[in-house]
N, C-alpha and C positions, 0 to 999 in steps of 0.2 A: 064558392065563398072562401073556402079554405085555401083554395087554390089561388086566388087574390090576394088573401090578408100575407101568404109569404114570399109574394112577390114585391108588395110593399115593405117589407121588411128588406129585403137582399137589394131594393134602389135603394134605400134611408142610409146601410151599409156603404153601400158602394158610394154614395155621395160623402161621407162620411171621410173615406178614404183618401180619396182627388182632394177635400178640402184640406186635410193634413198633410197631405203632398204637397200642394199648394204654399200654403203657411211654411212648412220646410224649406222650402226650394226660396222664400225669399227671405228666412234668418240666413240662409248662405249667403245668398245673392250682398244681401244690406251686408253682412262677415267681409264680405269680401272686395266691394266697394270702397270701405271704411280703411284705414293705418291702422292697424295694430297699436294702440297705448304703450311710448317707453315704460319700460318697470322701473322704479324709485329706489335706487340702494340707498338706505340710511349711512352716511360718514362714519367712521370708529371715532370715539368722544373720546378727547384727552383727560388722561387721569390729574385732579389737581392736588398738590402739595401746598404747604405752607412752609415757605423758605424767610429768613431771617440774612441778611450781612453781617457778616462777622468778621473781621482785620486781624491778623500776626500782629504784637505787641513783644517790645522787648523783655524777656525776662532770666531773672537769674535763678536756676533749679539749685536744689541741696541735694545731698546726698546723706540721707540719715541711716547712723550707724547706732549700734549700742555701742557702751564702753566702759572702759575701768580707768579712774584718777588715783592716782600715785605722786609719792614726793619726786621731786624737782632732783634729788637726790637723796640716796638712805644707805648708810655706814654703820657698821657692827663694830664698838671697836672694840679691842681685845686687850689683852697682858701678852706684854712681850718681855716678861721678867719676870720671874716668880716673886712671891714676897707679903706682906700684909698691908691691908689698906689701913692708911694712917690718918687721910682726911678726903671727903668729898666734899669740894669746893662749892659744885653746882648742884643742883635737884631736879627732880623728876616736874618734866614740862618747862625748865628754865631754856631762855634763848641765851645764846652766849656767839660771842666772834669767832671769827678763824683766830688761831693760835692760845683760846684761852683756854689754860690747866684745870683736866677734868676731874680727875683723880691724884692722888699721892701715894705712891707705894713706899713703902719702910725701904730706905739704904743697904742694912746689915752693914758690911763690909765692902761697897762696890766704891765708896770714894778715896776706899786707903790701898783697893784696886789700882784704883785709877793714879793715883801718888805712887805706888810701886814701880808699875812699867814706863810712866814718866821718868824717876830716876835712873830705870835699866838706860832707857833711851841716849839721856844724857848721858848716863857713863859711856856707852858701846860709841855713842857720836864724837867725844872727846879720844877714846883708843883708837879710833882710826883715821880722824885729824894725825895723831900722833904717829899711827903707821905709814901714815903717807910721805910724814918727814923724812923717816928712818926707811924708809922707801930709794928715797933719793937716793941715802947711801949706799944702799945694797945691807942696810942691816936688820931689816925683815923679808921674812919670804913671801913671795907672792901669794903661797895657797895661805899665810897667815894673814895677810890683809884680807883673803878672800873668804875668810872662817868670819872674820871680824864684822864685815858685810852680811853676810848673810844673818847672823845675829841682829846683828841693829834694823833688817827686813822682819825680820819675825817680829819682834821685839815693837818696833812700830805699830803691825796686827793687833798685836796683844794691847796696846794703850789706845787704839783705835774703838779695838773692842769694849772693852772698859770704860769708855767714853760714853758708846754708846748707850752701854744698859743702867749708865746712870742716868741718861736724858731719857731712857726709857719708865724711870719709876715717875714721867709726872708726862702722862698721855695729854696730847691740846685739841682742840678741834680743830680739824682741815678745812671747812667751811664756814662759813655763818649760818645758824639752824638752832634746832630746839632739840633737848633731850629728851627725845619722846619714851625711851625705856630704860631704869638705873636697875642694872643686872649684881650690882654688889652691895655690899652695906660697910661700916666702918668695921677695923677689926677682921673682914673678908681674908683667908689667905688665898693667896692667887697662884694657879699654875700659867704655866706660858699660855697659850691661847685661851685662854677661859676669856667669854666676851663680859666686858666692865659695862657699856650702855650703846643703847641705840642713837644715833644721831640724824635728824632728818632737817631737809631743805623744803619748808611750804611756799614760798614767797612768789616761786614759781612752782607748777604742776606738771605732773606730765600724763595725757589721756589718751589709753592706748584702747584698739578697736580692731577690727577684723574686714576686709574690702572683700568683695564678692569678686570673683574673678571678671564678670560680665562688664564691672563698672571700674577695676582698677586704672583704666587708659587716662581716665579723663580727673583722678583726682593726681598733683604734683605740689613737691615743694612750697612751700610760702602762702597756699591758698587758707582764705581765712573759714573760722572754724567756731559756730555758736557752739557753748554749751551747758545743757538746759539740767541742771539738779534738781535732784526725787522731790525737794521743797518747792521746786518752780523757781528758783534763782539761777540766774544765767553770767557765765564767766566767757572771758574774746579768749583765742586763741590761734594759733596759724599751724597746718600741717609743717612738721619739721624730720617726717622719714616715712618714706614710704617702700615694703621689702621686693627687692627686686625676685624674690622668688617664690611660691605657693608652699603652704604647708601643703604636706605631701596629705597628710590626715584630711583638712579639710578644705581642700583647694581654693584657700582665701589666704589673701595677701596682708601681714602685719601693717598697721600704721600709728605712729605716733604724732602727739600733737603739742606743742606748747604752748601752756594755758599762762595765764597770767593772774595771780592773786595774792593783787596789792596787802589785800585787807587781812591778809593769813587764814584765812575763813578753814574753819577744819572739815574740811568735803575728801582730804587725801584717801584713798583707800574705799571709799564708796561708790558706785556705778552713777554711771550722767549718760544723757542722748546727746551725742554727735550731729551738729548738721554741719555736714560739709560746702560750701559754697564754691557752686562747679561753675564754669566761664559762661559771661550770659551769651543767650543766645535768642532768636524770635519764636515764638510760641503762641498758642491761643487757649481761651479762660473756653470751657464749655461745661455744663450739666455734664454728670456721668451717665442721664440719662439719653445722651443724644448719641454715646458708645456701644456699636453692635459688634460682636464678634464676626469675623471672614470664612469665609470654607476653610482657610489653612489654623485657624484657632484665636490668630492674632485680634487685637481692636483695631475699629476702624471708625471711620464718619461717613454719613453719605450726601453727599450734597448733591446740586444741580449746578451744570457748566455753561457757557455761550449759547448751546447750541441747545440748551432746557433738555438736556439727557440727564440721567440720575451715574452720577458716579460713586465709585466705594474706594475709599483711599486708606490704606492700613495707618494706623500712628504710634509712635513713641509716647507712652505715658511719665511726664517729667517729675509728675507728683498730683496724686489724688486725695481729696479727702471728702466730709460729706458738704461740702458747699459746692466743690466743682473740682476739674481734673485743667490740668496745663500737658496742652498737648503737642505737640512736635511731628514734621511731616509733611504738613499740610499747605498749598499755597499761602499765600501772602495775605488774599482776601477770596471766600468765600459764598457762597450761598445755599445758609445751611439749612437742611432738611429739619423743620421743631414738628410736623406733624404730617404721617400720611406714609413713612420711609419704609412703615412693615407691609405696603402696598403695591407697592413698584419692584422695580429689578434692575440693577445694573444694566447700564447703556438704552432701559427704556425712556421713550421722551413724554413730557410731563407737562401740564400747565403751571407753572410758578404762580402761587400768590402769595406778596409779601404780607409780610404778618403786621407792616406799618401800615397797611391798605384796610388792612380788616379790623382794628384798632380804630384808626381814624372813621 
Protein backbone atom coordinates (compact mmCIF):
# COMPACT_ATOMS: atom_id res chain seq x y z
CA UNK A 1 0.00 0.00 0.00
CA UNK A 2 2.75 2.24 0.94
CA UNK A 3 4.54 1.14 -1.78
CA UNK A 4 1.87 2.27 -4.25
CA UNK A 5 0.67 5.57 -2.68
CA UNK A 6 4.54 6.88 -3.70
CA UNK A 7 4.66 5.68 -6.60
CA UNK A 8 1.62 7.58 -7.48
CA UNK A 9 3.13 10.42 -6.17
CA UNK A 10 6.66 10.37 -8.37
CA UNK A 11 4.06 9.79 -11.90
CA UNK A 12 1.79 13.08 -10.59
CA UNK A 13 5.59 14.61 -10.28
CA UNK A 14 6.96 13.51 -13.14
CA UNK A 15 3.88 14.44 -15.41
CA UNK A 16 3.98 17.62 -13.77
CA UNK A 17 7.30 18.17 -15.09
CA UNK A 18 6.96 17.19 -19.19
CA UNK A 19 3.95 19.53 -18.80
CA UNK A 20 5.95 22.67 -17.75
CA UNK A 21 8.40 21.65 -20.37
CA UNK A 22 5.97 21.56 -22.59
CA UNK A 23 4.25 24.92 -21.86
CA UNK A 24 8.09 26.44 -21.99
CA UNK A 25 9.16 25.05 -25.08
CA UNK A 26 6.00 26.83 -26.76
CA UNK A 27 6.35 30.46 -25.00
CA UNK A 28 9.80 30.04 -26.92
CA UNK A 29 8.55 28.54 -29.85
CA UNK A 30 5.31 31.52 -30.17
CA UNK A 31 8.95 34.28 -28.83
CA UNK A 32 10.25 33.29 -31.64
CA UNK A 33 7.92 33.03 -34.47
CA UNK A 34 6.76 36.40 -33.60
CA UNK A 35 8.96 40.18 -34.63
CA UNK A 36 10.04 41.68 -31.83
CA UNK A 37 7.91 45.08 -31.08
CA UNK A 38 9.89 48.33 -32.33
CA UNK A 39 10.47 50.47 -28.96
CA UNK A 40 8.81 54.01 -29.12
CA UNK A 41 11.30 56.83 -28.34
CA UNK A 42 9.19 59.81 -27.33
CA UNK A 43 10.61 63.19 -29.49
CA UNK A 44 12.32 66.08 -27.09
CA UNK A 45 9.26 68.81 -26.88
CA UNK A 46 10.26 72.14 -27.78
CA UNK A 47 10.48 74.65 -24.94
CA UNK A 48 7.89 77.65 -25.73
CA UNK A 49 8.50 81.31 -25.18
CA UNK A 50 6.38 84.34 -25.66
CA UNK A 51 8.00 86.64 -28.21
CA UNK A 52 6.65 90.11 -29.13
CA UNK A 53 7.98 92.34 -32.43
CA UNK A 54 9.62 95.09 -31.68
CA UNK A 55 11.09 97.83 -34.60
CA UNK A 56 14.41 100.36 -34.17
CA UNK A 57 12.75 103.86 -34.03
CA UNK A 58 14.64 107.00 -34.69
CA UNK A 59 15.70 108.82 -31.66
CA UNK A 60 17.54 111.46 -30.18
CA UNK A 61 19.53 110.50 -26.73
CA UNK A 62 20.75 113.38 -24.15
CA UNK A 63 23.41 113.41 -22.32
CA UNK A 64 22.59 114.69 -18.62
CA UNK A 65 25.22 116.54 -16.78
CA UNK A 66 24.83 118.54 -13.47
CA UNK A 67 25.94 122.02 -13.64
CA UNK A 68 26.75 125.62 -12.55
CA UNK A 69 25.12 129.10 -14.18
CA UNK A 70 27.09 131.96 -14.19
CA UNK A 71 26.99 135.54 -15.70
CA UNK A 72 27.41 135.89 -19.37
CA UNK A 73 30.15 138.14 -18.00
CA UNK A 74 31.37 139.50 -14.21
CA UNK A 75 33.88 142.47 -13.87
CA UNK A 76 35.37 143.77 -10.43
CA UNK A 77 35.93 147.20 -11.07
CA UNK A 78 38.52 148.97 -9.30
CA UNK A 79 40.32 152.54 -8.45
CA UNK A 80 42.91 153.38 -10.66
CA UNK A 81 43.48 156.65 -8.79
CA UNK A 82 43.52 157.44 -5.50
CA UNK A 83 41.10 160.00 -4.10
CA UNK A 84 37.61 160.53 -2.45
CA UNK A 85 34.38 159.43 -3.77
CA UNK A 86 32.41 162.60 -4.51
CA UNK A 87 29.25 161.01 -6.27
CA UNK A 88 27.75 157.68 -7.01
CA UNK A 89 25.70 158.03 -9.96
CA UNK A 90 24.28 154.48 -10.01
CA UNK A 91 22.93 151.95 -7.21
CA UNK A 92 23.09 148.62 -6.10
CA UNK A 93 21.05 146.34 -8.72
CA UNK A 94 20.78 149.39 -11.33
CA UNK A 95 21.29 148.22 -15.19
CA UNK A 96 23.28 150.74 -16.85
CA UNK A 97 25.08 150.88 -20.67
CA UNK A 98 28.45 150.27 -21.84
CA UNK A 99 30.17 153.60 -21.13
CA UNK A 100 27.94 154.96 -18.30
CA UNK A 101 29.89 156.93 -15.36
CA UNK A 102 29.81 154.63 -12.35
CA UNK A 103 31.48 156.49 -9.91
CA UNK A 104 33.26 160.10 -9.28
CA UNK A 105 36.41 160.45 -7.67
CA UNK A 106 37.51 164.13 -6.20
CA UNK A 107 40.14 165.92 -8.82
CA UNK A 108 42.59 167.41 -6.10
CA UNK A 109 45.02 168.71 -8.48
CA UNK A 110 45.05 166.36 -11.54
CA UNK A 111 43.35 168.94 -14.02
CA UNK A 112 45.97 171.82 -13.25
CA UNK A 113 48.33 168.51 -13.84
CA UNK A 114 47.08 168.09 -16.76
CA UNK A 115 47.24 172.32 -17.84
CA UNK A 116 51.02 172.08 -16.65
CA UNK A 117 52.53 169.54 -18.95
CA UNK A 118 50.20 170.80 -21.73
CA UNK A 119 52.05 174.21 -21.56
CA UNK A 120 55.65 172.27 -21.17
CA UNK A 121 54.54 170.58 -24.41
CA UNK A 122 53.88 173.58 -26.23
CA UNK A 123 56.69 175.48 -24.95
CA UNK A 124 59.46 172.45 -25.71
CA UNK A 125 57.27 172.09 -29.49
CA UNK A 126 57.76 175.72 -30.28
CA UNK A 127 61.95 175.60 -29.06
CA UNK A 128 62.45 173.13 -31.50
CA UNK A 129 60.33 174.39 -34.43
CA UNK A 130 62.90 177.17 -33.51
CA UNK A 131 65.98 174.95 -33.40
CA UNK A 132 65.42 173.52 -36.50
CA UNK A 133 65.56 176.97 -38.20
CA UNK A 134 68.79 177.96 -36.49
CA UNK A 135 69.68 174.50 -37.56
CA UNK A 136 69.91 175.36 -41.06
CA UNK A 137 72.33 177.91 -40.21
CA UNK A 138 74.78 176.07 -38.20
CA UNK A 139 73.66 178.11 -35.22
CA UNK A 140 72.65 175.36 -32.90
CA UNK A 141 74.25 172.30 -32.27
CA UNK A 142 73.11 169.15 -32.99
CA UNK A 143 73.29 167.47 -29.26
CA UNK A 144 71.08 170.78 -28.53
CA UNK A 145 68.42 170.09 -30.77
CA UNK A 146 68.75 166.59 -29.44
CA UNK A 147 68.47 167.69 -25.60
CA UNK A 148 65.34 169.64 -26.86
CA UNK A 149 63.71 166.26 -28.34
CA UNK A 150 64.24 164.34 -25.94
CA UNK A 151 62.44 166.84 -23.42
CA UNK A 152 59.41 167.41 -25.39
CA UNK A 153 59.37 162.90 -25.52
CA UNK A 154 59.27 163.00 -21.80
CA UNK A 155 57.17 165.81 -21.52
CA UNK A 156 54.45 164.37 -23.87
CA UNK A 157 54.61 160.98 -21.24
CA UNK A 158 53.99 163.21 -18.55
CA UNK A 159 50.58 165.12 -20.21
CA UNK A 160 49.74 161.70 -21.53
CA UNK A 161 49.86 160.46 -18.08
CA UNK A 162 47.94 163.23 -16.65
CA UNK A 163 45.34 162.78 -19.05
CA UNK A 164 44.78 159.78 -18.13
CA UNK A 165 44.25 159.70 -14.21
CA UNK A 166 41.93 162.49 -14.89
CA UNK A 167 39.56 160.18 -17.04
CA UNK A 168 40.36 157.84 -14.44
CA UNK A 169 38.36 159.60 -11.56
CA UNK A 170 34.94 158.83 -13.47
CA UNK A 171 35.08 154.70 -13.99
CA UNK A 172 32.20 153.75 -17.11
CA UNK A 173 30.99 150.51 -17.65
CA UNK A 174 32.60 148.24 -20.38
CA UNK A 175 29.47 146.28 -21.00
CA UNK A 176 25.85 146.67 -20.58
CA UNK A 177 24.95 144.78 -17.11
CA UNK A 178 23.73 145.44 -13.65
CA UNK A 179 25.50 146.53 -10.68
CA UNK A 180 25.18 143.51 -8.70
CA UNK A 181 27.75 144.68 -5.79
CA UNK A 182 28.43 148.74 -4.71
CA UNK A 183 31.85 148.13 -2.72
CA UNK A 184 31.98 151.98 -1.74
CA UNK A 185 29.90 154.71 -0.34
CA UNK A 186 30.04 158.55 -0.87
CA UNK A 187 32.90 160.23 0.94
CA UNK A 188 34.99 156.61 0.47
CA UNK A 189 38.74 157.37 0.14
CA UNK A 190 40.19 155.28 -2.46
CA UNK A 191 43.53 153.65 -2.80
CA UNK A 192 44.57 152.36 -6.30
CA UNK A 193 43.11 149.17 -6.68
CA UNK A 194 40.54 149.00 -3.87
CA UNK A 195 37.46 147.33 -5.99
CA UNK A 196 34.50 150.39 -6.29
CA UNK A 197 31.58 147.52 -7.53
CA UNK A 198 30.84 144.41 -9.12
CA UNK A 199 29.47 144.44 -12.55
CA UNK A 200 27.59 141.48 -14.14
CA UNK A 201 26.08 140.58 -17.74
CA UNK A 202 22.67 138.26 -17.22
CA UNK A 203 21.06 138.57 -20.49
CA UNK A 204 23.06 135.85 -21.51
CA UNK A 205 24.37 132.93 -19.04
CA UNK A 206 27.02 130.87 -19.10
CA UNK A 207 26.38 126.90 -17.68
CA UNK A 208 29.46 125.13 -17.00
CA UNK A 209 29.51 121.16 -16.21
CA UNK A 210 31.97 118.40 -16.29
CA UNK A 211 31.90 115.41 -19.41
CA UNK A 212 32.89 111.86 -18.27
CA UNK A 213 35.71 110.94 -20.29
CA UNK A 214 33.53 107.66 -21.78
CA UNK A 215 31.02 110.28 -23.43
CA UNK A 216 33.34 113.23 -24.32
CA UNK A 217 33.50 112.03 -28.30
CA UNK A 218 30.10 112.38 -29.10
CA UNK A 219 29.18 115.77 -27.35
CA UNK A 220 30.79 119.23 -29.97
CA UNK A 221 30.25 122.62 -30.57
CA UNK A 222 26.87 124.10 -31.38
CA UNK A 223 24.89 121.13 -30.02
CA UNK A 224 21.72 122.26 -28.46
CA UNK A 225 21.42 122.08 -24.68
CA UNK A 226 18.00 121.93 -22.30
CA UNK A 227 18.20 123.36 -19.19
CA UNK A 228 16.15 122.46 -16.36
CA UNK A 229 16.24 124.80 -12.95
CA UNK A 230 15.81 123.55 -9.18
CA UNK A 231 12.12 125.44 -9.73
CA UNK A 232 11.37 123.17 -12.86
CA UNK A 233 11.97 126.18 -15.41
CA UNK A 234 13.79 125.47 -18.44
CA UNK A 235 16.13 127.81 -20.39
CA UNK A 236 17.68 126.77 -24.53
CA UNK A 237 20.95 126.95 -24.85
CA UNK A 238 23.88 125.46 -27.25
CA UNK A 239 27.38 123.98 -26.17
CA UNK A 240 29.88 126.66 -27.08
CA UNK A 241 33.41 124.87 -25.53
CA UNK A 242 34.35 121.92 -25.06
CA UNK A 243 38.19 121.30 -23.22
CA UNK A 244 40.36 119.57 -25.26
CA UNK A 245 41.95 118.14 -22.26
CA UNK A 246 41.05 116.09 -18.82
CA UNK A 247 41.51 117.45 -15.58
CA UNK A 248 44.34 115.50 -14.42
CA UNK A 249 42.12 115.39 -10.74
CA UNK A 250 39.12 114.09 -12.18
CA UNK A 251 39.53 112.75 -15.58
CA UNK A 252 36.53 114.69 -16.87
CA UNK A 253 36.53 117.12 -19.71
CA UNK A 254 35.35 121.00 -18.98
CA UNK A 255 32.32 122.30 -20.94
CA UNK A 256 30.56 125.23 -21.26
CA UNK A 257 27.40 126.33 -22.55
CA UNK A 258 25.48 129.37 -23.89
CA UNK A 259 22.33 129.89 -22.32
CA UNK A 260 20.01 132.43 -23.36
CA UNK A 261 17.91 134.63 -20.77
CA UNK A 262 15.84 137.00 -22.50
CA UNK A 263 13.75 137.69 -19.46
CA UNK A 264 17.02 138.42 -16.93
CA UNK A 265 15.59 135.75 -14.73
CA UNK A 266 18.18 135.80 -11.57
CA UNK A 267 19.14 131.81 -11.69
CA UNK A 268 23.20 133.27 -12.31
CA UNK A 269 25.24 131.57 -9.73
CA UNK A 270 22.69 128.61 -8.77
CA UNK A 271 23.05 124.90 -10.11
CA UNK A 272 20.73 123.52 -13.27
CA UNK A 273 20.51 119.92 -15.01
CA UNK A 274 22.23 119.85 -18.27
CA UNK A 275 20.62 117.73 -21.07
CA UNK A 276 22.79 117.63 -23.79
CA UNK A 277 21.29 116.61 -27.05
CA UNK A 278 23.64 114.05 -28.70
CA UNK A 279 23.05 113.21 -32.80
CA UNK A 280 19.98 111.19 -33.29
CA UNK A 281 20.37 107.84 -34.03
CA UNK A 282 17.94 104.39 -34.20
CA UNK A 283 17.09 102.91 -31.07
CA UNK A 284 14.45 100.68 -29.29
CA UNK A 285 11.80 101.64 -26.27
CA UNK A 286 11.93 98.37 -23.95
CA UNK A 287 10.68 97.64 -20.14
CA UNK A 288 13.97 97.45 -17.96
CA UNK A 289 12.53 94.55 -17.16
CA UNK A 290 13.22 92.54 -20.48
CA UNK A 291 17.37 93.67 -19.58
CA UNK A 292 19.49 90.58 -18.22
CA UNK A 293 22.83 91.08 -17.44
CA UNK A 294 25.83 88.66 -19.88
CA UNK A 295 28.60 86.46 -18.45
CA UNK A 296 30.94 89.48 -19.18
CA UNK A 297 28.61 92.11 -16.74
CA UNK A 298 27.41 94.11 -19.52
CA UNK A 299 23.09 94.39 -20.44
CA UNK A 300 21.73 92.57 -22.87
CA UNK A 301 18.22 91.25 -24.61
CA UNK A 302 17.48 88.04 -25.54
CA UNK A 303 15.48 87.49 -28.35
CA UNK A 304 14.64 84.59 -30.97
CA UNK A 305 16.14 84.81 -34.72
CA UNK A 306 14.91 82.92 -38.33
CA UNK A 307 15.98 79.94 -37.37
CA UNK A 308 13.68 80.20 -33.55
CA UNK A 309 17.19 79.81 -31.67
CA UNK A 310 17.38 82.13 -28.49
CA UNK A 311 20.01 84.76 -29.03
CA UNK A 312 21.73 87.23 -26.36
CA UNK A 313 22.73 90.47 -27.79
CA UNK A 314 24.76 93.03 -25.44
CA UNK A 315 23.27 96.82 -25.67
CA UNK A 316 24.16 100.43 -25.14
CA UNK A 317 21.76 101.96 -22.61
CA UNK A 318 20.94 105.41 -24.24
CA UNK A 319 18.70 106.54 -21.21
CA UNK A 320 16.79 104.77 -18.54
CA UNK A 321 14.14 105.62 -16.41
CA UNK A 322 11.20 103.79 -14.56
CA UNK A 323 8.81 103.89 -17.63
CA UNK A 324 11.33 102.16 -19.97
CA UNK A 325 15.11 102.15 -21.19
CA UNK A 326 16.15 103.25 -25.10
CA UNK A 327 18.38 100.85 -26.14
CA UNK A 328 21.20 100.72 -28.86
CA UNK A 329 22.77 97.66 -30.51
CA UNK A 330 20.27 95.69 -31.50
CA UNK A 331 18.88 94.75 -35.14
CA UNK A 332 16.44 96.87 -36.77
CA UNK A 333 13.46 94.58 -35.93
CA UNK A 334 13.25 91.90 -33.52
CA UNK A 335 11.47 89.18 -31.74
CA UNK A 336 11.55 89.77 -28.45
CA UNK A 337 11.63 87.30 -25.59
CA UNK A 338 8.51 89.14 -22.83
CA UNK A 339 8.24 85.53 -21.07
CA UNK A 340 9.92 82.35 -20.66
CA UNK A 341 14.01 83.99 -21.26
CA UNK A 342 15.13 82.58 -17.57
CA UNK A 343 14.27 79.23 -19.34
CA UNK A 344 16.41 78.71 -22.33
CA UNK A 345 19.98 79.35 -23.26
CA UNK A 346 21.63 80.87 -25.85
CA UNK A 347 21.60 79.29 -29.29
CA UNK A 348 18.87 76.83 -27.72
CA UNK A 349 15.93 76.38 -30.35
CA UNK A 350 12.48 77.26 -28.94
CA UNK A 351 8.80 77.25 -29.99
CA UNK A 352 7.93 81.21 -30.56
CA UNK A 353 4.55 82.10 -29.55
CA UNK A 354 3.52 85.56 -30.19
CA UNK A 355 2.05 87.34 -27.67
CA UNK A 356 -0.62 88.70 -30.41
CA UNK A 357 -1.77 85.00 -30.75
CA UNK A 358 -2.39 84.62 -27.11
CA UNK A 359 -4.26 87.99 -26.68
CA UNK A 360 -6.36 87.41 -29.53
Amino acid sequence: MSKFRWGSIGLSLLVLVVLLLWLLSGEVKTSLDRAPEAVIQPSESLMSVLVETRAARWYTPTLTLQGQLEPWRRVEISARVAGTVEALPVRQGQRVRAGEVLVQISEDNRRANVDRWRAKVNQLTADLQAADRLRSGNLVSRSEKMRLESELAASEAELGAARLALANLTPTAPFDGIVNHRRVELGSFLQVGQPLLELVQIDRLKATGQLPQQSVGAVSEGQPVNIRLLDGRHLAGEVSFVASAADPATRSFAVEVTVRNPGQERVAGGSATLAIQLPEQKAMFLSPAYLTLGDDGRPGVSYVDHHNRVVFTPVTLLSLTTEGAWVTGLPDEIRLITRGAGFVSTGQEVLPVDVDAVRG
